[in-house]
DODRENKOL-121567 format. One line per 3 residues: their letters; for each residue x, y, z of C-alpha. Coordinates in Angstrom, 2 decimals, always signed. Layout:
N
a = X,Y,Z ~ ...
***
This chain:
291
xxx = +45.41,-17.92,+21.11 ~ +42.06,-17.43,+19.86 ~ +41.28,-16.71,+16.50
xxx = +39.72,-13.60,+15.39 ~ +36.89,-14.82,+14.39 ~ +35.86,-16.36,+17.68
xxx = +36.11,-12.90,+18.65 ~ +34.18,-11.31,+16.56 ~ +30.56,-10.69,+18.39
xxx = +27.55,-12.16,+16.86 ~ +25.75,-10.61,+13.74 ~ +22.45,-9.44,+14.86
xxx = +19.34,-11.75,+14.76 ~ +16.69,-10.32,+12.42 ~ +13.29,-10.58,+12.21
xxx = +11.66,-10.37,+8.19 ~ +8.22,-9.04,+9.15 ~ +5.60,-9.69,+5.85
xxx = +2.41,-7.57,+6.02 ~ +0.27,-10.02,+4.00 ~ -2.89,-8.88,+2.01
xxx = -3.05,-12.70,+1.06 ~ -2.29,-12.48,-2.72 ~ -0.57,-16.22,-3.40
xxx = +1.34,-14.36,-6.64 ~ +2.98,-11.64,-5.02 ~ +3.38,-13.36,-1.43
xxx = +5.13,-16.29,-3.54 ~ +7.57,-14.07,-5.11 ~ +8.21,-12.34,-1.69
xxx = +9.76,-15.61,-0.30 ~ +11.37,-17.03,-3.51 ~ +12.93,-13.91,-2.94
xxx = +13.54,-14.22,+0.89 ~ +14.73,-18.18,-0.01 ~ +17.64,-16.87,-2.12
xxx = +18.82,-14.74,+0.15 ~ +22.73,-14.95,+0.85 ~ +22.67,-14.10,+4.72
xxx = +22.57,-17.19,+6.66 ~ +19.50,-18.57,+7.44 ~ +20.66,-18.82,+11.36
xxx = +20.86,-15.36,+11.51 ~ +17.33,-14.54,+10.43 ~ +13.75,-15.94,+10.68
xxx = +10.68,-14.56,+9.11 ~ +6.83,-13.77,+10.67 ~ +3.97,-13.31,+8.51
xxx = +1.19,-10.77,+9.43 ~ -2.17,-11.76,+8.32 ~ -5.99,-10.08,+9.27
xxx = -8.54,-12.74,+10.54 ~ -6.59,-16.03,+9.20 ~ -3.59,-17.27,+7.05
xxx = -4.25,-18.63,+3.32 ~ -4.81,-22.35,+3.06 ~ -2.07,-22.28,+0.64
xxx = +0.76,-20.82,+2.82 ~ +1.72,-24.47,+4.59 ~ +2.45,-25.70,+0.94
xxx = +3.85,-22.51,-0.48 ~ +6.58,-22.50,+2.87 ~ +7.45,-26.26,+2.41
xxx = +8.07,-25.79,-1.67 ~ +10.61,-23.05,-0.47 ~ +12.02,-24.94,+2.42
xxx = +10.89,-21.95,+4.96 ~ +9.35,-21.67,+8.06 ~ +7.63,-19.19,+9.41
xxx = +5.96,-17.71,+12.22 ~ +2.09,-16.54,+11.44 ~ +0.23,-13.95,+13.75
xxx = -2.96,-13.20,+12.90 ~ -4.63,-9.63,+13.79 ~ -8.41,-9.57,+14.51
xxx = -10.46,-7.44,+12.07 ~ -11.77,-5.00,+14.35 ~ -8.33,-3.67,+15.03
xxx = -7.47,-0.78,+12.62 ~ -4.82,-2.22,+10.18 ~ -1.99,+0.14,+11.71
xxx = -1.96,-2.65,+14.82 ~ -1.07,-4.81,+12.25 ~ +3.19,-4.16,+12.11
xxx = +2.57,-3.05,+15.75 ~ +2.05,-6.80,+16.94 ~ +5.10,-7.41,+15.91
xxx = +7.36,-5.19,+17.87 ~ +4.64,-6.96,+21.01 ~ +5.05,-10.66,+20.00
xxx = +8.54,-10.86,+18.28 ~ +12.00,-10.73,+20.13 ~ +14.55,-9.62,+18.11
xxx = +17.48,-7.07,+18.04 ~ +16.16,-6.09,+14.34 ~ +12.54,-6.11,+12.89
xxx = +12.65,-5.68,+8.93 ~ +9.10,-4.66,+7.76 ~ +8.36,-5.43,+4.51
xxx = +5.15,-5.87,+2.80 ~ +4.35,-9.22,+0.11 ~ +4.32,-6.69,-2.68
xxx = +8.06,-5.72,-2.05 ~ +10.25,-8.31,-3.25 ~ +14.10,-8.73,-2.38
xxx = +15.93,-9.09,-5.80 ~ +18.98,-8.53,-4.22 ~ +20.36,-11.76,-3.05
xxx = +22.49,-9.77,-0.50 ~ +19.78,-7.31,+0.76 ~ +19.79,-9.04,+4.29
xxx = +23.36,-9.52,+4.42 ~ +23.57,-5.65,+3.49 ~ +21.15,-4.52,+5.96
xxx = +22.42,-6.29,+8.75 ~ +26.32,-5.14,+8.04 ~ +24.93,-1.53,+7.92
xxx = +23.10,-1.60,+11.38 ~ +25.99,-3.56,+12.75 ~ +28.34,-0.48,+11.32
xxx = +26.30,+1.84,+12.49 ~ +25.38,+0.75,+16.06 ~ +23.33,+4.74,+16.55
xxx = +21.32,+4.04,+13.64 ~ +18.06,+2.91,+14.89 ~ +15.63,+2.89,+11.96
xxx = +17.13,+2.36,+8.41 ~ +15.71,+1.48,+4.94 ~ +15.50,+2.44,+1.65
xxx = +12.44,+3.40,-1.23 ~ +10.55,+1.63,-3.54 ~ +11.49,+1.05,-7.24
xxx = +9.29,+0.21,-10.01 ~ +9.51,-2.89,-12.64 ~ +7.70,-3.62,-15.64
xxx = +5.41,-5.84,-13.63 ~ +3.73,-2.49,-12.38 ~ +1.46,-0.97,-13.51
xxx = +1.16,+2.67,-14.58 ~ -0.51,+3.72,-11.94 ~ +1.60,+1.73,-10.07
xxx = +4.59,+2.93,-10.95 ~ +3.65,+6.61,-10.47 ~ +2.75,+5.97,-7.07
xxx = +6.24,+4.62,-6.22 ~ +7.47,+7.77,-7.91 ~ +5.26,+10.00,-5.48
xxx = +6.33,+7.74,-2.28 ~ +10.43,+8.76,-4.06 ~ +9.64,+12.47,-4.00
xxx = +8.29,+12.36,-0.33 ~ +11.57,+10.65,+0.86 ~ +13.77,+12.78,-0.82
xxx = +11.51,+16.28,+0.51 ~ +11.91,+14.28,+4.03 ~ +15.32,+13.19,+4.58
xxx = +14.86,+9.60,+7.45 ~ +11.84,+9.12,+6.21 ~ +10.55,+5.86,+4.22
xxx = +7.64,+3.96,+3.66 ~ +6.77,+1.35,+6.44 ~ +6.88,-1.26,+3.13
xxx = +10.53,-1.06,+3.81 ~ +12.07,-0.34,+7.09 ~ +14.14,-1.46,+9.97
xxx = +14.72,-1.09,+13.24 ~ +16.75,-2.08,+16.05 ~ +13.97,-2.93,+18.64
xxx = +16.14,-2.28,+21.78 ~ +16.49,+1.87,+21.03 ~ +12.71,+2.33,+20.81
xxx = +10.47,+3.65,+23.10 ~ +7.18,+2.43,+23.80 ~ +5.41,+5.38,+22.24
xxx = +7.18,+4.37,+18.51 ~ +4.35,+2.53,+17.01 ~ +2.89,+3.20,+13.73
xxx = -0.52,+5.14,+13.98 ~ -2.81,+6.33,+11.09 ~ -5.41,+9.25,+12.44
xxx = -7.99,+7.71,+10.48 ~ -10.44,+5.07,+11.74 ~ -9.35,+2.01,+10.00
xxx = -5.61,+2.83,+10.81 ~ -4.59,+3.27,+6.88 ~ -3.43,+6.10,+5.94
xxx = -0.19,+8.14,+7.51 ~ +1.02,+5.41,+9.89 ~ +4.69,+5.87,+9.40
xxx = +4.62,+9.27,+9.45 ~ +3.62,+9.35,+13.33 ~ +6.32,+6.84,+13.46
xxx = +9.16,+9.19,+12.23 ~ +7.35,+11.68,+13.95 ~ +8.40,+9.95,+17.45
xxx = +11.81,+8.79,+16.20 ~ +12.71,+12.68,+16.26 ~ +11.10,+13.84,+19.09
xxx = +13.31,+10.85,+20.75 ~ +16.83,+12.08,+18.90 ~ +17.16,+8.93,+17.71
xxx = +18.78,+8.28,+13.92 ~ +16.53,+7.33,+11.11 ~ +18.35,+6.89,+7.76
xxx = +17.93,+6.40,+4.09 ~ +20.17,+4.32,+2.11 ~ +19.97,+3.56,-1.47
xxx = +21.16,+0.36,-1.39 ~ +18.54,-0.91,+0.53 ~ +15.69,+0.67,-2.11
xxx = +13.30,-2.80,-3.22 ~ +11.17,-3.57,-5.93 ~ +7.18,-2.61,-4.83
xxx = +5.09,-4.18,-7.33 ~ +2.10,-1.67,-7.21 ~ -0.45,-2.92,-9.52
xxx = -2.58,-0.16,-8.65 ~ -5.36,+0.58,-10.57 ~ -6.96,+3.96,-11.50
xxx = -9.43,+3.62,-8.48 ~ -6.90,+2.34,-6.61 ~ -4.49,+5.32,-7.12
xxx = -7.04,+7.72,-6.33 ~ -8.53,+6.22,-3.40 ~ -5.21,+6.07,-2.05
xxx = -4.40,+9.80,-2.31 ~ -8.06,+10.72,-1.12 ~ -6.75,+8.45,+2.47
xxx = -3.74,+10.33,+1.96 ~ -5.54,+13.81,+1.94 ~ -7.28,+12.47,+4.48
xxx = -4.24,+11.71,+7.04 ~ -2.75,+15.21,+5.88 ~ -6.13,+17.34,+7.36
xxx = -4.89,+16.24,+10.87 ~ -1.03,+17.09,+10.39 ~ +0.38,+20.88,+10.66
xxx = +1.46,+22.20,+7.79 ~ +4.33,+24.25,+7.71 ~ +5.99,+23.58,+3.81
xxx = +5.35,+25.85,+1.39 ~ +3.56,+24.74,-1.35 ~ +5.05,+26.44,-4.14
xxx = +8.90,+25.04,-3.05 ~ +7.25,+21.55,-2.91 ~ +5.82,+21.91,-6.37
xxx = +9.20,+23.43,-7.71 ~ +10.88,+20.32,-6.51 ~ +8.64,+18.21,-7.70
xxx = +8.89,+19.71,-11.61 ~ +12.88,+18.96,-10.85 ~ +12.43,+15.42,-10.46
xxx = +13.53,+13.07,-13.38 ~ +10.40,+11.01,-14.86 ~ +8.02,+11.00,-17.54
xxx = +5.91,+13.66,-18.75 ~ +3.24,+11.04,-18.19 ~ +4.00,+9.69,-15.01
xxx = +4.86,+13.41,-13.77 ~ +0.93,+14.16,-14.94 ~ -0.33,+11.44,-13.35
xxx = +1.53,+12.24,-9.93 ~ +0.56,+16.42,-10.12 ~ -3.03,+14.27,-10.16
xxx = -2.65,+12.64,-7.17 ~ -1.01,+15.64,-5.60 ~ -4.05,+18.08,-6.39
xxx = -6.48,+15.19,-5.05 ~ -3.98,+14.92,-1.32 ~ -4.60,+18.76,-1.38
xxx = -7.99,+19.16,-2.08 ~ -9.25,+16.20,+0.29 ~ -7.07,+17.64,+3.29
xxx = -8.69,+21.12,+2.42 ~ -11.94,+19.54,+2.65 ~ -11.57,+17.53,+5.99
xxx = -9.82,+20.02,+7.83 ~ -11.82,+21.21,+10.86 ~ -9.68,+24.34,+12.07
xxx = -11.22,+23.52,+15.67 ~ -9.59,+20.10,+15.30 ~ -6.35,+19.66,+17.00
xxx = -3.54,+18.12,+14.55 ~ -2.57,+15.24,+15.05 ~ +0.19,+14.70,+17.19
xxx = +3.94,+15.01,+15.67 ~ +2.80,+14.86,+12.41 ~ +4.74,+16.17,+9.12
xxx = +3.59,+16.75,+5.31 ~ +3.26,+13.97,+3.32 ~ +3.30,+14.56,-0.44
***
């Protein structure tokens, strides 16, 4: 008689997709990370998404950490949402785990985790988690993981494309990421979602699965981010009421700082939507609020 175990199916193959930005620091500590990992290294590989060309120290960097890797490289002239989107093109796997070099794994088991969860949940096609903030972030930083929180939580399946997976054999075509704006930043996950649920298909948020982000954002960083934000928002229909979105806001647990700092970025997504919004122009496709 067989034993159980040789019964048991495979676990599912999974893919770590790293959108790279080419910072040695951060995309160091994103695959000491990875290299600690407790799932078995048979069951998972990991791709590296670079614009124009790969750092010269990456070959070195891979070998320290006894990884391998495989690199795809995007042409500039793309917009940067084509980026992730070569991936579901190039890569076959059952599971694609985006990730980008600024979100690092502390979790030794956040693989194994993952992987158990899509295997338990064989409907679930998209699932991930948030971002959490260390002391290696800065203010700024940290409210903007704070802001990305409060989004989640005011739309339940949706997460930031820093931290999400999918099982690559439920989607559709049409599931890409897509930003309305010309350089393709800016709102890309939210078309995403957008065609998850016009598709019935299951996108869910687990807590276990949340990841450090180290934003190191800086005060022009944080606002130009929120004017692309306002941006992306012009071309989506808005249907939330701004007064319930505010009250929960105020109900979320933070600083009185951090809370300032956020009702900034919030006014500046508002005003720059009000600003681009053409009420000839015909929204965006699918779209949802955003912050």
């Amino acid at each position: 008689m067989m034993s159980s175990s040789k019964n048991k199916p495979p676990a599912l193959f999974l893919t770590v997709c790293i959108s790279c930005r080419e910072k040695a620091d951060l995309l160091e500590q994103n695959l000491k990370a990875l290299s600690r990992q407790t799932l078995s290294k048979n069951l998972w590989n990991i791709a590296l998404l670079f614009r124009e060309t790969s750092p010269t120290f990456l070959n070195k960097l891979l070998n320290d950490l006894e990884l391998s890797a495989q690199i795809f490289i995007q042409p500039k002239n793309q917009p940067i949402h084509e980026l992730r989107n070569q991936a579901f093109q190039k890569i076959n796997s059952p599971l694609l785990f985006f990730i980008d070099e600024d979100v690092i794994l502390n979790n030794t088991d956040h693989l194994r985790t993952l992987v158990h969860l899509h295997e338990q949940h064989p409907k679930w096609t998209v699932l991930g988690g948030g971002y959490v903030s260390s002391t290696e972030c800065s203010f700024w930083g940290r409210t903007y993981n704070w802001i990305s929180r409060i989004w989640m939580g005011e739309n339940p399946g949706f997460m930031p494309a820093g931290n999400l997976s999918v099982k690559t054999q439920q989607l559709k075509p049409s599931c890409r990421f897509k930003s309305p704006l010309k350089k393709g930043f800016g709102g890309e996950e939210i078309y995403f979602f957008n065609q998850i649920k016009s598709l019935d298909l299951y996108s869910v948020q687990k807590t276990e699965l949340d990841a450090l982000h180290l934003a190191r954002h800086s005060f022009r960083e944080f606002l130009s981010r929120a004017v692309l934000h306002g941006q992306s928002r012009a071309f989506q229909k808005s249907r939330r009421s701004f007064y319930k979105s505010l009250l929960y806001f105020i109900k979320q647990p933070e600083s009185f700082s951090v809370k300032t700092a956020g009702g900034l970025y919030m006014l500046f997504v508002r005003v720059t939507s009000s600003i681009y919004k053409n009420p000839r122009q015909k929204p965006y496709t699918n779209y949802t609020d955003r912050v």
